[in-house]
N, C-alpha and C positions, 0 to 999 in steps of 0.2 A: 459502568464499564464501557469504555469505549468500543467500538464496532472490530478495529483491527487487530486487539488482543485476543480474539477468537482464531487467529489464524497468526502462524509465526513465519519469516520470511526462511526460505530454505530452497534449493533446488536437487533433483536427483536424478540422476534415469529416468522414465515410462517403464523402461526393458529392465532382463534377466542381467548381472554381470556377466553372463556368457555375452550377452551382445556387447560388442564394444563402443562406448558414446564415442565420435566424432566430431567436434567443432564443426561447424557452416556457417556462416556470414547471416544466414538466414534467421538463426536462431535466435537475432537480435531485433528482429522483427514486431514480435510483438511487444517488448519493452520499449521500443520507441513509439510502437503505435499509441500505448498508454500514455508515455510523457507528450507528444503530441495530443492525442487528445485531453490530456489536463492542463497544457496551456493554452488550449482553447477556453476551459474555465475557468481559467485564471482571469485570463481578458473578461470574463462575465462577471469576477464578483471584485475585480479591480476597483470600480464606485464604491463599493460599502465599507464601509469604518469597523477594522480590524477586530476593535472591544464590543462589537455587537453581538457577539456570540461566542461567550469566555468557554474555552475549549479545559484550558489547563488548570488545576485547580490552587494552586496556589498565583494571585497577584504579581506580576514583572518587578514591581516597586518593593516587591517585598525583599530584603536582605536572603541570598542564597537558592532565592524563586527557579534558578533552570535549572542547579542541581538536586531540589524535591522534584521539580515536574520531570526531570530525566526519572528520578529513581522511582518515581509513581507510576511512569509509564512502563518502566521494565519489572516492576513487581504485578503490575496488572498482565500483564503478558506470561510472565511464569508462570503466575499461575491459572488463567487460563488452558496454556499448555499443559499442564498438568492436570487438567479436571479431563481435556479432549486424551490427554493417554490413557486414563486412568479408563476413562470410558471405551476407549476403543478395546482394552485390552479384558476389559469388560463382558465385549460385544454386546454393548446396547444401542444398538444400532439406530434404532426410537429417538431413544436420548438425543443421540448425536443430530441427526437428523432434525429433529424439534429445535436445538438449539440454533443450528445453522439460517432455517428455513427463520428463526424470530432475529436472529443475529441482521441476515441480507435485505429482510422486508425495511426491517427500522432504517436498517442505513440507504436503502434506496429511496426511503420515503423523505428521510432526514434531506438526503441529497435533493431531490424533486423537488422538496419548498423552497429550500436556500437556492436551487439555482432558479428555479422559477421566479421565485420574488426577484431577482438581478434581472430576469429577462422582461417581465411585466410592465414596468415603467416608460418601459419602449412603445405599448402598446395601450391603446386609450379603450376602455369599457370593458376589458376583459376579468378585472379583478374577481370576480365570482363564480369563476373556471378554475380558480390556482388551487382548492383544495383538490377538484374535479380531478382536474389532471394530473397531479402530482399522487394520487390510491391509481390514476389507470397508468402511469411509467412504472407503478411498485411494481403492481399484476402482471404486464409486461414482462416487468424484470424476473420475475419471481417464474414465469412461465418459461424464460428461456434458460436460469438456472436450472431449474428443476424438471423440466418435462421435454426440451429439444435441447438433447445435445451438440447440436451441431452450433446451435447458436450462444451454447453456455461461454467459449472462450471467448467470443465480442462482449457479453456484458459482464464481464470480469477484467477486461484489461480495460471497460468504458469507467467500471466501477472503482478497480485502482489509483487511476490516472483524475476521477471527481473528488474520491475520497482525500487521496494526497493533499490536490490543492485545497481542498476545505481545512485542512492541519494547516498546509503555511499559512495559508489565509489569518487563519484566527488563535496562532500560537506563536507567540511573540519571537522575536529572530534568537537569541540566546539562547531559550528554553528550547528551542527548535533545534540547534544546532548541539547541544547535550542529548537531547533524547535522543536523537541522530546516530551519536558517537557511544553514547551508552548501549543502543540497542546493537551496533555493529558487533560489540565486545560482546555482549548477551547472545548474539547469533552464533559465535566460535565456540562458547562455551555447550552453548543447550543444541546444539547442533551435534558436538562430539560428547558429550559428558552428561547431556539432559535430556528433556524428554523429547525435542523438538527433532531430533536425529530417531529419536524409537518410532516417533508417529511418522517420518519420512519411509523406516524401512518398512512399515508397514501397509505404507501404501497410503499416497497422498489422494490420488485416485479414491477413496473413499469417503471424501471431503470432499462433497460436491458442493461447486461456487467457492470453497475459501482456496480453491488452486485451478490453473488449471493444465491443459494437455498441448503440446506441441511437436510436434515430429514425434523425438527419443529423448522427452524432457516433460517431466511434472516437475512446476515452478508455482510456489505460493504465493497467493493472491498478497501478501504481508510484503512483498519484495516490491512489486509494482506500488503499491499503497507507499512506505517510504522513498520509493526513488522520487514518486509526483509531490512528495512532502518537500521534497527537499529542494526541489526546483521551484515550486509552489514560495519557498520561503527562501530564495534568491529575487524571485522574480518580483515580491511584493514590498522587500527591502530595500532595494538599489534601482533606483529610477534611471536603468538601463538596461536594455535589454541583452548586450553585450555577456552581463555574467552568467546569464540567464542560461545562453546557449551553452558556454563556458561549461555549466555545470552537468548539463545533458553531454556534454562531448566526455567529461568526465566520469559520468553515469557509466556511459555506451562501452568506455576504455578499460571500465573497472568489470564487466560486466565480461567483456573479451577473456579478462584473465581468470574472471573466475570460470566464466565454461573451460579453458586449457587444465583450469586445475580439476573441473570435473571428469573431465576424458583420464587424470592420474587417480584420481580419488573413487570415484564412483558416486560420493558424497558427498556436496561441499556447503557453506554457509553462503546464502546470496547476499549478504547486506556489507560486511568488509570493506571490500578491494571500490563497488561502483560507490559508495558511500564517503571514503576516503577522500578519493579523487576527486567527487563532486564535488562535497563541501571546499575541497582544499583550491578546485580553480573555481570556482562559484566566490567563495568568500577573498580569494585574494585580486580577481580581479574587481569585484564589488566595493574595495575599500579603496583600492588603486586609481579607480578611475571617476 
């Protein structure tokens, strides 16, 4: 099970609906900060050969391959969310917790080799530090999830924006752009209809490290992890960086309307509207040019 099906992209309040959300300019902040710093990774693992670390489990080559790895990706996510509502509504708070805490270690650990091996090659005699260092970034990570809150919402938006490009990176452009478009539609649905909406109004805020806190805004960690996906898999397809930005402007524009729709809703899905957009000036100028 991959790392980001423990968490589903969605955004809500912080506050009571007596407070009323307000759009700011501000709030768009941290989601650039992430796609920002995931095209910094991207630039790191740009040298390595895409089929070195098969993400998706069905073959590109194979007849039909992006629509199984879409539909793989959005059944692994269902029901994940489904085990995290079941649990919360449980209160086993243990549970949840345990999961979370093995969920962020793997995938910080996963991330530390893969971007360490990209950076090593730079560097002559060090190879016998890469395990070293890569258990004390977990530790790190793991300490500022879990023990300084102040510092939880930098390694969450550091962790979205590596996660992502690690998806474009190694999940072929097709399969990328189905999973994309399939999870957008899985986020309207399980946002209003499924469980991903029940575990929002219950309080994202209790899922420490898969979301995190901004002003008058809890935004999951799944939201940022797809936008760097998708920019991840513009940037490593089209040898320009033109679409690149395209798709971040597109990200930022879809991401405007859906905070507007949150200020109406209270509630909204985050993957949609920046998702749409992306893909749509990302992939048209990438073929175009």
């Amino acid at each position: 099970m991959t790392e980001p099906t423990k968490q589903q992209p969605t955004q809500v309040p912080a506050k009571s609906e007596q407070d009323r959300f307000k759009f700011e300019i501000v709030y768009l902040m941290p989601i650039l900060a992430s796609l920002l710093f995931g095209l910094g990774c991207a630039y790191l693992l740009a040298p390595q050969q895409a089929s070195s670390i098969p993400v998706t489990p069905i073959p590109e080559e194979t007849p039909g391959a992006p629509f199984g790895n879409a539909l793989y990706f959005v059944v692994l996510i269902a029901i994940s969310a489904t085990v995290f509502y079941f649990l919360l509504k449980k209160r086993s708070k243990r549970i949840i917790k345990a999961l979370i805490v093995v969920a962020m270690s793997t995938a910080a650990l996963l991330l530390s080799l893969v971007y360490l091996s990209a950076v090593l090659p730079y560097f002559e005699g060090v190879d016998y530090v890469w395990i070293g260092l890569s258990v004390a970034i977990t530790v790190l990570f793991d300490l500022a999830v879990f023990r300084f809150p102040r510092a939880r919402n930098i390694a969450v938006i550091c962790l979205g924006g590596a996660l992502g490009v690690f998806f474009g990176k190694f999940i072929p452009l097709w399969s990328a752009v189905l999973i994309l478009a399939f999870l957008a539609v899985y986020d309207v649905v399980a946002v209003y209809k499924g469980p991903v909406g029940k575990i929002a109004e219950s309080g994202l805020e209790q899922l420490h490290g898969l979301s995190y806190s901004f002003k008058d805004i809890q935004m999951g960690l799944g939201d940022l992890v797809f936008y760097s996906m998708l920019v991840g898999a513009v940037f490593f397809n089209f040898n320009n960086l033109f679409p690149t930005i395209l798709s971040i402007v597109g990200i930022m524009a879809g991401s405007i309307l859906t905070f507007y729709m949150l200020e109406k809703k209270g509630i909204f899905p985050g993957l949609p509207f920046p998702i749409l957009l992306g893909l749509t000036l990302g992939l048209i100028a990438g073929f175009l040019l």
